[in-house]
N, C-alpha and C positions, 0 to 999 in steps of 0.2 A: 074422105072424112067420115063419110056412111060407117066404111069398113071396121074403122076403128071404137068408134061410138058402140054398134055392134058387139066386138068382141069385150068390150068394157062392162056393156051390160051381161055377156053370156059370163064372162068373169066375176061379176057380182052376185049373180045369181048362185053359180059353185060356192063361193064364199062363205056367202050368208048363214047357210046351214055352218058349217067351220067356225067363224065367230059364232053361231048360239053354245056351239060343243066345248068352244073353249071357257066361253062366258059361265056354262054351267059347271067344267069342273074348275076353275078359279074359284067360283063359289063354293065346291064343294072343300076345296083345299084351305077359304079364308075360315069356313064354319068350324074344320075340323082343329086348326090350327086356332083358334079361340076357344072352342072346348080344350083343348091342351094346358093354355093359357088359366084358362078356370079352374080347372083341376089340377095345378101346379098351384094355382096361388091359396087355392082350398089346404092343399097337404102343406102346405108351410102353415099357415093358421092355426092348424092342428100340431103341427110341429113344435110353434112356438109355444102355444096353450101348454101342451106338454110338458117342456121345460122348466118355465114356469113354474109348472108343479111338483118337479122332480127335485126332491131334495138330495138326494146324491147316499151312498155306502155309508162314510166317513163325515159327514157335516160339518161345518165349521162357521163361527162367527167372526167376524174382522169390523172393528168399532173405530171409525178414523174423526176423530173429535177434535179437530181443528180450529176452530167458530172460539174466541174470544168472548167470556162471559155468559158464554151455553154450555152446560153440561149435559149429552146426551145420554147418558149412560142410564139413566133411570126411563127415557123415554125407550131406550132399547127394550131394556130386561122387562118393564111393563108389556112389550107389543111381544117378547117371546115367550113369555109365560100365556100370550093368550093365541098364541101358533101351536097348532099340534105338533109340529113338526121341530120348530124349534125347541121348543122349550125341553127336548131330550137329547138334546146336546149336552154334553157336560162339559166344566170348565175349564178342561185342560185347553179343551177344543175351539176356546174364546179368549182373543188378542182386542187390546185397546194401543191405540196410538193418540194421545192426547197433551195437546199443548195450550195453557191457559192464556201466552201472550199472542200477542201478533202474530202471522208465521210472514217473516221478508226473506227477500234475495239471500239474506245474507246464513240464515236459517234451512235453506234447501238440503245441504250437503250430509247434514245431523238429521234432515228428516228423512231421506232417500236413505240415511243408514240405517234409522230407527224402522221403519218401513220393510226395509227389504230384512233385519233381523225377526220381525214380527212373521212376516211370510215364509221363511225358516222354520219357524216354530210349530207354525202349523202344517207345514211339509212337512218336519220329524213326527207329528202327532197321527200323521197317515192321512189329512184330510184331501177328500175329492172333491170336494165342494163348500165354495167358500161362501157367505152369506155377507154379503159387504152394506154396512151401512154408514151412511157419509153424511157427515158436515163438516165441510172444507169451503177454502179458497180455490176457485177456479185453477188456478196453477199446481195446488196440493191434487186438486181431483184428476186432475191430467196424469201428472208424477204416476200417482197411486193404480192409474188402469194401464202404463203401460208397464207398469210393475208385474199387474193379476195379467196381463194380456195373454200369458199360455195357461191361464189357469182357467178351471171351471166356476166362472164367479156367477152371482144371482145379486142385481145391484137392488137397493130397497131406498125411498127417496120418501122422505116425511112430507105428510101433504097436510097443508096449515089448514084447509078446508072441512077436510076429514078428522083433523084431530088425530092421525093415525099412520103407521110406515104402510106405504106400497109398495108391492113388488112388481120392479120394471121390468126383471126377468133377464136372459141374461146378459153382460157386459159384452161379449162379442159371439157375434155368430157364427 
């Protein structure tokens, strides 16, 4: 039993040093492998900021006024007259889709036409970038992004706090 005891300890003793070498480069591979991580999630930030701010070649506005008893259109042209960027759009360049009544079930069919003839319009006018502001029903907003979903869209969403459109930046990544 000696014998064994013995070689367990002269096998521990090899080891030891073995497990520190390994313990320190695991460490060295979790360090490196989280700087990775850091600097991945850094250049997407930056990525996204970018975006953001990149108004596109060709610009384009898409006004989807869905909301019964809201008319956004003045709150638009107000927030693009005070965008540098927008407000040198010109109008060829600027589509409305607006419905005064409800929009139902029974209403989709007319609006996916209306919708996708607007998106047309502005693919004829050359645009690369589309500036999409919305007031809609949940099911029109759906419609509506998998419509833009190959397009370069920049989504802008009114914040009742601010009194003003923010840009959420873009629709899909």
């Amino acid at each position: 039993m000696r014998g064994i005891w013995d070689t367990l300890v002269r096998l521990a003793e090899i080891l030891d040093p073995i497990n520190s070498l390994i313990g320190l480069v695991t460490t060295l591979i979790a360090g490196f492998t989280a700087f990775l991580v850091w600097r991945e999630g850094r250049r997407a930030r930056k990525w996204w900021q970018e975006i953001r701010r990149t108004p596109g070649e060709r610009p384009a506005i898409f006004v989807l006024d869905l909301l019964p008893g809201q008319d956004i259109r003045a709150q638009v042209e107000n927030f693009r007259q005070q965008d540098g960027i927008l407000k040198e759009i010109p109008d060829d360049r600027i589509v409305y889709v607006t419905y005064r009544e409800k929009l139902l079930p029974d209403h989709m069919l007319n609006f996916h036409k209306d919708l996708q003839e607007k998106i047309n319009l502005l693919g004829n006018a050359g645009a690369d970038r589309i500036h999409l502001f919305l007031a809609s029903p949940q099911p029109a907003a759906a419609a509506a992004g998998a419509a833009l979903a190959n397009k370069a869209v920049t989504l802008y969403h009114y914040d009742r706090d601010k009194g003003t459109y923010v840009n959420y930046g873009p629709l899909r990544i």
